[in-house]
C-alpha positions in Angstrom: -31.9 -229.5 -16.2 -28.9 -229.3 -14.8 -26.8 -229.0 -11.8 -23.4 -227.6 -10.8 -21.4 -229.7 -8.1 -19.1 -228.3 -5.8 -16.5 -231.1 -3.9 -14.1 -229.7 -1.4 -11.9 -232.5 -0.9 -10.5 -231.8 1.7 -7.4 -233.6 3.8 -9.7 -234.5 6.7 -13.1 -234.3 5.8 -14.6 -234.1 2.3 -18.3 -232.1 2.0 -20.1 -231.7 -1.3 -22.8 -228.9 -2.3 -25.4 -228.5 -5.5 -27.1 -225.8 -6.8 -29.9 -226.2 -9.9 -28.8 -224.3 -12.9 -30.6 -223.2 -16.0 -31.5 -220.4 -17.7 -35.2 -219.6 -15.7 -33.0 -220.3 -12.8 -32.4 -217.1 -10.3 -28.9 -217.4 -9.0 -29.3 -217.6 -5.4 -27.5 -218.9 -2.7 -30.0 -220.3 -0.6 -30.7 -222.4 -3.1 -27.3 -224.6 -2.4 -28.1 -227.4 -1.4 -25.9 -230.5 0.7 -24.9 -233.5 -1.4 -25.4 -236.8 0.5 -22.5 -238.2 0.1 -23.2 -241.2 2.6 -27.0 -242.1 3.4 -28.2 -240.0 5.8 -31.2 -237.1 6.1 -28.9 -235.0 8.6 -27.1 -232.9 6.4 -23.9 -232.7 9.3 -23.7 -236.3 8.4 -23.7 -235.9 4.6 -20.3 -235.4 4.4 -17.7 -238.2 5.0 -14.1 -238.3 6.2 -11.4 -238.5 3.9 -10.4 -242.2 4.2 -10.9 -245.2 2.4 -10.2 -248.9 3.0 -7.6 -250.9 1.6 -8.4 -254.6 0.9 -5.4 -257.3 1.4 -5.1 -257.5 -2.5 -4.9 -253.7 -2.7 -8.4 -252.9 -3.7 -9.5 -249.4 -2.4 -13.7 -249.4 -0.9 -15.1 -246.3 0.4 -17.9 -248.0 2.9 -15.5 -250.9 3.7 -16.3 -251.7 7.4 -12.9 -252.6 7.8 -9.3 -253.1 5.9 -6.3 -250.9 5.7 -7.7 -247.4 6.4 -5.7 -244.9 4.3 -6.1 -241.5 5.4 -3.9 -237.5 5.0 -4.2 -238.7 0.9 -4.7 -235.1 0.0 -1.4 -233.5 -1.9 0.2 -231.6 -4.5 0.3 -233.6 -7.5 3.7 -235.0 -8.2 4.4 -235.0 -11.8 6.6 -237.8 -14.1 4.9 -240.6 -12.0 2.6 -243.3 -13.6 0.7 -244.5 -10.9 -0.4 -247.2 -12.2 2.9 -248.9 -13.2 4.7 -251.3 -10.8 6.0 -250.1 -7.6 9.1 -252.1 -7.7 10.1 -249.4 -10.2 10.3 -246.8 -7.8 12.6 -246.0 -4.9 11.2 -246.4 -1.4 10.3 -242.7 -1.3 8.7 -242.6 -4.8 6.6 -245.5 -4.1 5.0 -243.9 -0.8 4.1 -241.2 -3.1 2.5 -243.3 -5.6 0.5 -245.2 -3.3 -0.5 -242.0 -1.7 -1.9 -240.9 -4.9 -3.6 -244.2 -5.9 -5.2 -243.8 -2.4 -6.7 -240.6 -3.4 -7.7 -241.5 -6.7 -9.7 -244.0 -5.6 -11.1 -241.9 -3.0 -12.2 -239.3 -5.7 -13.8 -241.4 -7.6 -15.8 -242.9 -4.9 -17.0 -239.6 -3.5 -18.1 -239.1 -7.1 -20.0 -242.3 -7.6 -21.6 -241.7 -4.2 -22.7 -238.4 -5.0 -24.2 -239.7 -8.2 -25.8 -242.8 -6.4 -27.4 -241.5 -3.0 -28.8 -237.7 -5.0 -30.4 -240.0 -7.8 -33.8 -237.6 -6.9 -31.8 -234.8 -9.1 -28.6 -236.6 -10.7 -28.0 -238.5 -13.6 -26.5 -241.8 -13.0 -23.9 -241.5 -15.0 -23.4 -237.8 -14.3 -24.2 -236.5 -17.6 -26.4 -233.6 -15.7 -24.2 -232.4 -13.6 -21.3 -229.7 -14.0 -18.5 -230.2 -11.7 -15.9 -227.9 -9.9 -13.5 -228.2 -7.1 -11.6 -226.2 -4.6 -7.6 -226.4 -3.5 -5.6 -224.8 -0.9 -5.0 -221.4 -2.0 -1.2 -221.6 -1.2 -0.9 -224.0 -4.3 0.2 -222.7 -7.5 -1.5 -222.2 -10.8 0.5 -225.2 -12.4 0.4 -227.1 -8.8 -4.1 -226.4 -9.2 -4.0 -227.5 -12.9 -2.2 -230.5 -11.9 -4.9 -231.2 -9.2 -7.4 -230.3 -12.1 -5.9 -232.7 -14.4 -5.6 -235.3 -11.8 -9.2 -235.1 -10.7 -10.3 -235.4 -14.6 -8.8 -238.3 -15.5 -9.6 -240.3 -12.1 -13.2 -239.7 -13.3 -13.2 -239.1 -16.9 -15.1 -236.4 -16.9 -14.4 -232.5 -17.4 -13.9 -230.2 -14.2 -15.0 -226.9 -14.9 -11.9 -225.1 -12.6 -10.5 -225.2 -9.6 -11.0 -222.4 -6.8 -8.6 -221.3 -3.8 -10.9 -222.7 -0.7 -10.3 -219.3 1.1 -12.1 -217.4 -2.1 -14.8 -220.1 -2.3 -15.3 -219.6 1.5 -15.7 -215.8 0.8 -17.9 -215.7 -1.6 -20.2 -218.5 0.1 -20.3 -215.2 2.6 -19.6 -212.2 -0.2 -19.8 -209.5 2.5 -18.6 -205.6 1.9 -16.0 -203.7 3.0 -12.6 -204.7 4.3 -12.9 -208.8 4.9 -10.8 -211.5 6.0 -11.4 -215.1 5.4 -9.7 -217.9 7.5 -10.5 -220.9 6.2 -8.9 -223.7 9.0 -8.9 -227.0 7.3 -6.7 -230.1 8.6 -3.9 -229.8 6.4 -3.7 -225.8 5.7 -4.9 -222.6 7.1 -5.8 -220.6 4.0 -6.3 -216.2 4.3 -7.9 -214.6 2.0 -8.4 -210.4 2.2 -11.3 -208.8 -0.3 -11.5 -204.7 0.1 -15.2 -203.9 -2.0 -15.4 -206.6 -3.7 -11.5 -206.6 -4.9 -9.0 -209.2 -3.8 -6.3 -208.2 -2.4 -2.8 -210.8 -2.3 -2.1 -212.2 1.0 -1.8 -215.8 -0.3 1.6 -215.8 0.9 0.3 -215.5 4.3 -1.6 -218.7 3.9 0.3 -221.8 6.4 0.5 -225.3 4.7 2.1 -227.0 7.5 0.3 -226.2 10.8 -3.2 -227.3 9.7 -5.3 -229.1 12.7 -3.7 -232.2 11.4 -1.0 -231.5 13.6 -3.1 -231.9 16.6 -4.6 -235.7 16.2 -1.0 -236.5 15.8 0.2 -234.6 19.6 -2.7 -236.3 21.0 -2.0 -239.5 19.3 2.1 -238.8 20.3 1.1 -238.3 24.4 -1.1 -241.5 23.9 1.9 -243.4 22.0 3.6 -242.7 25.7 1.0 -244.4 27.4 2.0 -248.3 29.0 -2.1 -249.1 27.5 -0.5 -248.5 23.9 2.4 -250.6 23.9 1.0 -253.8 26.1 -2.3 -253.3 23.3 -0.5 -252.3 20.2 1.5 -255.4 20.9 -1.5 -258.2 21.7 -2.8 -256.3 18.4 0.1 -257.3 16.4 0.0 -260.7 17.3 -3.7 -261.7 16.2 -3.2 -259.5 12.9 -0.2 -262.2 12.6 -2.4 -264.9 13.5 -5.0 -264.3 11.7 -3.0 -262.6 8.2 -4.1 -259.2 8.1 -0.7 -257.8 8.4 -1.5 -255.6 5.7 -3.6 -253.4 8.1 -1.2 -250.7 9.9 -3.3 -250.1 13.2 -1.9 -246.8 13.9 -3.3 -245.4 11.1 -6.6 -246.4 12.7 -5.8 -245.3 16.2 -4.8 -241.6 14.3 -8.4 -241.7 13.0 -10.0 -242.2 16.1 -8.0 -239.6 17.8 -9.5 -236.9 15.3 -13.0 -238.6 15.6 -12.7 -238.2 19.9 -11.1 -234.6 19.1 -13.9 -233.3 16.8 -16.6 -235.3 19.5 -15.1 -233.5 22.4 -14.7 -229.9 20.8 -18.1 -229.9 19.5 -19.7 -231.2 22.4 -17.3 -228.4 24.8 -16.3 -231.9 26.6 -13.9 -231.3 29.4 -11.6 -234.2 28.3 -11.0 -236.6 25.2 -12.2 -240.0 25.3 -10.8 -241.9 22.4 -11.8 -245.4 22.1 -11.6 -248.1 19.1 -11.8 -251.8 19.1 -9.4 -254.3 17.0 -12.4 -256.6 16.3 -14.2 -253.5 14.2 -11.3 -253.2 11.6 -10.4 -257.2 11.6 -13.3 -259.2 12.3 -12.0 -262.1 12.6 -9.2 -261.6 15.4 -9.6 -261.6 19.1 -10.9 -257.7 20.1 -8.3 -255.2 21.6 -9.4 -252.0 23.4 -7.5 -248.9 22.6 -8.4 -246.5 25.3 -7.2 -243.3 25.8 -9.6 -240.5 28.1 -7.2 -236.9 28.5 -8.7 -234.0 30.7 -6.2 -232.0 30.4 -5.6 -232.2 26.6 -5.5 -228.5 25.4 -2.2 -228.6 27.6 -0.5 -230.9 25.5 -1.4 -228.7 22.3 -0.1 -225.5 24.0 2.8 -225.0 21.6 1.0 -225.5 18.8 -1.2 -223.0 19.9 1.7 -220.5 20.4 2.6 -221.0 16.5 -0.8 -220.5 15.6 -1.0 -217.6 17.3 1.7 -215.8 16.0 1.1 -216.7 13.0 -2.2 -214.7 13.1 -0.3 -211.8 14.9 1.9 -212.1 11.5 -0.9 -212.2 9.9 -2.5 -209.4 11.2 0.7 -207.2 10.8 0.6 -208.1 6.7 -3.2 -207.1 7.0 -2.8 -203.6 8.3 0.3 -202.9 6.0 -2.9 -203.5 3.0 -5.0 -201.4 5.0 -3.1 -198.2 5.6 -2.4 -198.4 1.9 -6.1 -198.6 0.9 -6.5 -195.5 3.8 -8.7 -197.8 5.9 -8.7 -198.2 9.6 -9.8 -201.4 10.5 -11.3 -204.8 8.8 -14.8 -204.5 8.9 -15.3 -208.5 9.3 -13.6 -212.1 9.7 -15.1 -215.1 7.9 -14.0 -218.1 9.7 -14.7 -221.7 8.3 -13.3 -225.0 7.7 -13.8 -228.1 10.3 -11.6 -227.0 12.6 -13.3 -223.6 13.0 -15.1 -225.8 15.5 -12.1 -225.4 18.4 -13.2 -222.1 20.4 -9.5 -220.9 21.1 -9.3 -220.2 17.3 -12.0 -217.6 17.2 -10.9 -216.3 21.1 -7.2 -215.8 19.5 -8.4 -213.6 16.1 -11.1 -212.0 18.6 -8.1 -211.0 20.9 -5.4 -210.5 17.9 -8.4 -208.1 16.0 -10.6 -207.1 18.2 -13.5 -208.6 15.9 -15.7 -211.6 16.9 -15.4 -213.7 13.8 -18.2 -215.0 12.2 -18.5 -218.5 12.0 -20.9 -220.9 10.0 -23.3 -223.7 11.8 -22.4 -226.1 9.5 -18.5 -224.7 8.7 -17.6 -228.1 6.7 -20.3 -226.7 3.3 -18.4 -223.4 3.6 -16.1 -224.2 1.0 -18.3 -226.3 -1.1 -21.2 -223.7 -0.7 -18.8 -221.3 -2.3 -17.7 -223.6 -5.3 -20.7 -224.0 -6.6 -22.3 -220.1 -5.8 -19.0 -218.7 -7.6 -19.7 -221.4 -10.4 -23.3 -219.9 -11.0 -22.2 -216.3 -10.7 -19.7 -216.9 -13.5 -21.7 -219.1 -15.7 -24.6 -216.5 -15.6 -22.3 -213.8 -16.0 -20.9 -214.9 -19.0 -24.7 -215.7 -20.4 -24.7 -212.3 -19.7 -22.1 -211.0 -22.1 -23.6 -213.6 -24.7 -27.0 -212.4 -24.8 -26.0 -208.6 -25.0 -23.7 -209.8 -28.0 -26.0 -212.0 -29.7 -27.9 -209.0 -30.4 -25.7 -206.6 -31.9 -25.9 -206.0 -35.2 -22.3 -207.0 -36.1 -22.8 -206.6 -39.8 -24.0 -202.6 -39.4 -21.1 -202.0 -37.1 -18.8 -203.2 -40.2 -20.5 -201.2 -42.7 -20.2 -198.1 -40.5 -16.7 -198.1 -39.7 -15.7 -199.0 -43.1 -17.7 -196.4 -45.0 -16.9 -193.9 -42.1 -13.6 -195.0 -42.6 -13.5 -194.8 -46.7 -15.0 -191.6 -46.9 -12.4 -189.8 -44.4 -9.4 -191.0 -46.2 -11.1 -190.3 -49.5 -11.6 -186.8 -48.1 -8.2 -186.8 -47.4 -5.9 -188.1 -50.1 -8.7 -187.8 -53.2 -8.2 -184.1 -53.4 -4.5 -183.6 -54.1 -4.7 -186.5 -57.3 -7.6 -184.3 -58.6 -5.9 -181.7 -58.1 -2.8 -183.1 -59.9 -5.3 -183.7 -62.9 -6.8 -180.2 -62.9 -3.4 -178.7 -63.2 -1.8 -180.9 -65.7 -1.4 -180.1 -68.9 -0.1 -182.6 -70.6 -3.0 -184.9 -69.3 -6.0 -183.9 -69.9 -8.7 -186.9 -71.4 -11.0 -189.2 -69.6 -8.9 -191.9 -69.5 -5.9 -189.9 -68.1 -8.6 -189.1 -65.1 -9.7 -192.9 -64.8 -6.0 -194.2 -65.0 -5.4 -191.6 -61.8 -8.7 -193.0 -59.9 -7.3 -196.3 -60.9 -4.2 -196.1 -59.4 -5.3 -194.2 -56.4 -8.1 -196.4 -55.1 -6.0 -199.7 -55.9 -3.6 -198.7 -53.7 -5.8 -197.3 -50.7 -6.5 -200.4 -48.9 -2.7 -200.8 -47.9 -2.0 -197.5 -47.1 -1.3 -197.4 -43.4 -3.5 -194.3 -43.0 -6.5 -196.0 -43.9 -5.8 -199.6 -41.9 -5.0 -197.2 -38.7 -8.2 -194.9 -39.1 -10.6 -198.3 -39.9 -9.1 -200.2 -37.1 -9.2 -197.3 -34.6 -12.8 -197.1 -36.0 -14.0 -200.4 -34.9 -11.8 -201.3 -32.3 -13.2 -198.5 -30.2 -16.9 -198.7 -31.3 -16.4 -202.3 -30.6 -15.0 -202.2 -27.1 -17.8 -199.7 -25.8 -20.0 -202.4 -26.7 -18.2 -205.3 -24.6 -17.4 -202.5 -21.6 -21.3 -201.9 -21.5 -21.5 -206.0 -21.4 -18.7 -206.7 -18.8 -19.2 -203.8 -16.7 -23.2 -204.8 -16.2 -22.7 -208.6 -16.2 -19.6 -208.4 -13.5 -22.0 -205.8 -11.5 -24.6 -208.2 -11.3 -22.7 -211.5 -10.5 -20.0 -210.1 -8.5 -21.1 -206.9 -7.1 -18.0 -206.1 -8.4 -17.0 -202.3 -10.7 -14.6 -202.7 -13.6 -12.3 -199.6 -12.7 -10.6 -199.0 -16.1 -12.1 -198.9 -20.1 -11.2 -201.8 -22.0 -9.5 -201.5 -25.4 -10.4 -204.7 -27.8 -7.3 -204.5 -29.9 -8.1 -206.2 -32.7 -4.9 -205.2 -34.9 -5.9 -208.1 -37.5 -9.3 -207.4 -37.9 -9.5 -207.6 -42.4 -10.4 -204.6 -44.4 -13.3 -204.8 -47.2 -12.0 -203.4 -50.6 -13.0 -200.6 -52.2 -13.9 -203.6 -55.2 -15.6 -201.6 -57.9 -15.4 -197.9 -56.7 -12.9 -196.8 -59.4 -15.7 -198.4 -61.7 -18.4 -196.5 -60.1 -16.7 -193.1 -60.8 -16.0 -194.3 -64.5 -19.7 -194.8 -64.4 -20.9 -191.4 -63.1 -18.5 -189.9 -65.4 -20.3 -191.8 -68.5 -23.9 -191.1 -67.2 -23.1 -187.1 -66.0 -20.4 -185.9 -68.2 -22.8 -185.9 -71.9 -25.2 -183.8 -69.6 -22.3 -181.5 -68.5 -20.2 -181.6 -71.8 -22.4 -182.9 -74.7 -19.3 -183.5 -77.1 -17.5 -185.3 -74.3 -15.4 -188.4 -75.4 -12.7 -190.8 -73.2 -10.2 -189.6 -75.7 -10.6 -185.8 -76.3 -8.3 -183.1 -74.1 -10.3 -181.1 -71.7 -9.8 -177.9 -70.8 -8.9 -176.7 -67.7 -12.9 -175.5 -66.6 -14.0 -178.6 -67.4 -11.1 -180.3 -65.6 -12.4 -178.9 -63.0 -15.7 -179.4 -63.6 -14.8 -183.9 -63.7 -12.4 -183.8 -60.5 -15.5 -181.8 -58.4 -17.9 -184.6 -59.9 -15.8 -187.1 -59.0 -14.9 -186.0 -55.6 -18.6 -185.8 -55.2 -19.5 -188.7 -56.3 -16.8 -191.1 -54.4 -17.5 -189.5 -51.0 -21.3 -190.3 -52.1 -20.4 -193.7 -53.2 -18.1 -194.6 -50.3 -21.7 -194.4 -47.8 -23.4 -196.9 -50.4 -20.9 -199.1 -50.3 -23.0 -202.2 -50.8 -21.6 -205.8 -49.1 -21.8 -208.7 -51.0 -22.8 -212.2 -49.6 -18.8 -213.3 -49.1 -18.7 -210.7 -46.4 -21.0 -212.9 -44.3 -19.0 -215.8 -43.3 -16.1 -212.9 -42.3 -18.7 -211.0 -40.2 -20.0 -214.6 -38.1 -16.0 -215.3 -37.8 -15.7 -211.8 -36.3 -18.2 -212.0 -34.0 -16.6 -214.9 -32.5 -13.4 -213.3 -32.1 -14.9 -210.8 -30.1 -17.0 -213.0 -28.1 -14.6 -215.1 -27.3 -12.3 -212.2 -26.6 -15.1 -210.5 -24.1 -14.8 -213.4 -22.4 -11.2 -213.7 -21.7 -11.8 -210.4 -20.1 -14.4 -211.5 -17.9 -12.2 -214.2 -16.8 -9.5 -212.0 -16.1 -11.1 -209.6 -14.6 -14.0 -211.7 -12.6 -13.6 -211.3 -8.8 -11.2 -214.1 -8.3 -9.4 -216.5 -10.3 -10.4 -219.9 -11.2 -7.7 -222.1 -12.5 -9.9 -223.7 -15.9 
């Protein structure tokens, strides 16, 4: 059996869903389930923050209780760096970068082996079950979500399927008709996605990579930075990591983590104030403890301009929307998806409610949105291209051949045969057997690369061909999708090989041997006819290589051509089907 894996890493939290997949499998949503991802039977808690510890000597442990704590990891790939080489040969600026990306590495591969080690009940231990696919901000580029792709692959040396846009993975975890918006609020972006029946419409421009909810541990973390409590502590702090030689540990980074742990506490719990609290002793055991305290009651004053932005960047938003709307002749959206971690702070869904005029609907566990969606977009596609397969595998690829190539044959024969018999009835000078056989001759081995005959086979087959893989992509991206293919699609196959005509000028010469003594009883190869009986052969063999052209009987080397062909098409079915699936997945 096995299983597809969905990890949304994201910049602040990282959450991780699995689905069973086979083929007696029905592909349904409720049967996502959480991936533990730390031990724990609460499913809020299966997912884990996006940090990891960094020893003195640089080594990286995900369930280190203390150490450097690394943490906002998540980033475009940066190409041309080896991470792995030394950082002396970078500048200052590079080198942040590269240890930025080690960081993350390191992370990804310890979400990975944690997934693996606490879902042992349905994973292989060394993964060999299990199908993965991952999620990136949907601002990023195709080349910037390859990179990630690639990135992610060789950090675990294993395959990734694709990568998703989070925004379209949070849609389809939802898939709901008519006009809908998705906004997926994660830490580091806000992502917008619009789908109109089941048909994406491009807004990604929309989407804001700098004002994620990021922005807010760091105001909070700013006004406590202020604070007298800070300085006399962050001091007395510096002093035992001195004394003790943990310099390597930068204590702000822990104080920023803490923030976001008191922010996500207070909004979830609809606190009146932030508490934020964290202890020297927990991250360097062996130093004196140091209290950082910080307790705010007025703390959604100090993120008022943030707000502001936000806002107006969903007034924006909602301006873009419309424009899409009045285009498509629709009013009004008919529903707002809203998910991510920071979906949990009520004046998001108060400001689209007020922008919109639509209470947004919002997930009880909004972290598996994401992930949920990975791995129900992965099953859709992977049983709709099973789909396409099976209707394939059972078409007789052979009899199509055979059809449009004898169909094919006899129309041109019925076309350009008649004037060269013609041409022999009316000559003269010409007038034997073997004048008629040299015409036949000459005429069928030239046929095969006469354009009219290459145009009328390939017109043929290319269109009996792509009804067949219209029926299969229409049906299969119906079912898995809910989604209608709006135009025919043409298979142009301009290459596709012809069969000669092989022995149909000897076929003729043979009906002419076997019928002409019963027609003409003193008939010889060499003797000149006369114009009755010229007439007589050219009608015979009209007859007879119209006939012969629908008993045109393949021989074995046609098979090996026929399996290569039905690849080709498969393979080109599916290229449609991944152009054309409901949203793109960079593979």
């Amino acid at each position: 059996m096995n299983y597809i894996l969905g990890i949304d890493f994201g910049h602040g939290e990282t959450a991780a869903s699995y689905m069973l997949f086979d083929d007696t499998v029905k592909i349904d949503k409720n049967q996502i389930k959480g991936v533990r991802l730390q031990p724990s039977t609460n499913k809020d808690q299966y997912k884990i923050a996006s940090t990891i510890h960094q020893s003195k000597d640089g080594e990286y442990k995900l369930d280190a209780a203390y150490g450097n704590l690394k943490l906002a990891f998540k980033s475009k790939i940066t190409q041309g760096l080896d991470i792995d080489a030394p950082l002396n040969r970078y500048s200052e600026h590079d080198q942040k970068i590269v240890n930025n990306l080690r960081a993350f590495r390191a992370f990804i591969k310890a979400v990975y082996s944690n997934a693996l080690k606490y879902n042992s009940d349905v994973f292989q231990s060394d993964g060999a079950n299990v199908d993965l696919y991952i999620a990136a901000p949907t601002k990023w580029t195709s080349d910037e979500k390859l990179a990630y792709k690639n990135f992610v692959e060789k950090a675990l040396n294993k395959k990734v399927g694709w990568v998703i846009s989070e925004s379209e993975a949070a849609f389809f975890a939802k898939h709901e008709k008519g006009a809908v918006l998705v906004v997926d609020y994660g830490s580091s972006t806000i992502d917008y996605t619009l789908v109109i029946d089941n048909e994406k419409n491009d807004i990604d421009k929309c989407s804001n990579d700098t004002y994620g909810a990021g922005v807010i541990d760091q105001e909070f973390f700013n006004a406590y930075r202020n604070t007298d409590d800070y300085k006399e502590k962050l001091s007395i702090a510096k002093s035992e990591l001195r004394r003790t030689g943990n310099m390597h540990i930068d204590i702000d980074s822990f104080i920023l983590f803490w923030m976001r742990k008191a922010k996500e506490i207070a909004y979830t719990d609809n606190a009146p104030f932030i508490e934020m609290s964290g202890h020297l002793k927990a991250i360097a055991p062996d130093c004196n403890d140091v209290e950082f305290k910080w307790t705010c009651f007025d703390f959604e004053k100090l993120i008022n301009d943030y707000k502001s932005i936000i806002v107006k960047d969903f007034q924006d938003l909602k301006e873009e929307v419309d424009n899409v709307l009045r285009a498509r002749g629709i009013n009004c959206l008919s529903k707002i998806i809203l998910s991510g971690g920071a979906s949990i702070m009520p004046w998001v869904s108060d400001s689209l409610s007020s922008i919109w005029g639509i209470d947004p609907v919002r997930d009880s566990t909004p972290s598996y949105v994401v992930s949920d969606g990975i791995v129900y977009y992965a099953a859709a596609q992977e049983s709709g291209r099973k789909k396409i397969m099976d209707y394939l595998d059972k078409l007789d690829f052979m009899e199509m051949y055979k059809d449009c190539d004898t169909m094919s044959t006899r129309d041109i024969i019925e076309k350009l045969l008649p004037p060269v018999l013609a041409k022999y009835q009316n000559d003269t000078q010409h007038t034997t057997g073997e004048d008629l056989c040299d015409m036949l001759k000459e005429f069928f081995d030239g046929l095969t690369d006469r354009p009219e005959y290459g145009k009328n086979f390939r017109n043929s087959f290319n269109k009996k061909m792509g009804e067949k893989v219209n029926v299969a992509l229409r049906s299969s991206l119906k079912e898995v999708f809910d989604y209608d293919l709006k135009c025919e699609i043409e298979m142009h196959l301009p290459q596709v090989p012809i069969v000669p005509f092989g022995e149909m000028e000897h076929s003729i010469r043979q009906w002419i041997e076997s019928s002409a003594p019963n027609a003409f009883p003193f008939f010889r190869w060499d003797k000149s006819r006369k114009s009755s009986e010229r007439i007589k052969l050219a009608d015979g063999c009209y007859n007879a290589a119209t006939s012969i052209s629908l008993q045109y009987d393949f021989k074995g080397t046609e098979n090996d051509f026929i399996m290569s062909l039905k690849t080709m098409i498969t393979d080109k079915a599916m290229d449609i089907f991944n152009d054309r699936q409901l949203f793109k997945t960079i593979r």
